[in-house]
Phi, psi and omega in degrees: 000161198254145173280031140288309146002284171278322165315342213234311160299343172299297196305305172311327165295306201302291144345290170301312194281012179271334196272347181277310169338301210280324183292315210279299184298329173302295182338296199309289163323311159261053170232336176277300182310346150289297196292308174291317167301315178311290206280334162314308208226342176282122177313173154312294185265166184246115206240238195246344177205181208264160188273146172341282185291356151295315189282325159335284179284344166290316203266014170267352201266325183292313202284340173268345154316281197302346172290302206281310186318327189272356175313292172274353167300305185322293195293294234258342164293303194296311175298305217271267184351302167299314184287340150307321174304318188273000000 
C-alpha cells in the first residue's frame, strides 16, 4: 500500500473511532440523566402511570440536565475555539 493510502485509512479510522467515542458518551449521559431523575423523582411503588409531580419533576430534572450538558458543550467549543486561536 502506498502512504497515501495509509494515510486516507488513518484518517478514516480516526473518524470512526471519535464518532463511536462521541455515540459511547451520549449513551453514558442519558443512562446517568436516567439513572439521576429516576432516583429524584420516582416513589417507591411504580403504578401503569407517573403521578402529576413525578412527571413534573422529571420532565424539569430532564429539561436542566440538557441545559446544563449544552451549556457546557458551549464553554468546552468555545475554549477549543481560543486554544485554536492563539
Amino acid at each position: 500500500m502506498s502512504t497515501a493510502t495509509d494515510e486516507v485509512l488513518e484518517k478514516e479510522l480516526a473518524s470512526f473511532i471519535e464518532q463511536e467515542s462521541a455515540r459511547s458518551q451520549v449513551q453514558s449521559s442519558i443512562h446517568t440523566l436516567t439513572d439521576m431523575c429516576w432516583k429524584k423523582c420516582v416513589g417507591s411503588s411504580i403504578g401503569g402511570r407517573f403521578s402529576r409531580g413525578e412527571e413534573t419533576c422529571l420532565t424539569n430534572c430532564v429539561d436542566r440536565f440538557l441545559d446544563s450538558s449544552l451549556f457546557i458543550i458551549n464553554k468546552v467549543e468555545e475554549a477549543r475555539r481560543q486554544a485554536g486561536g492563539a
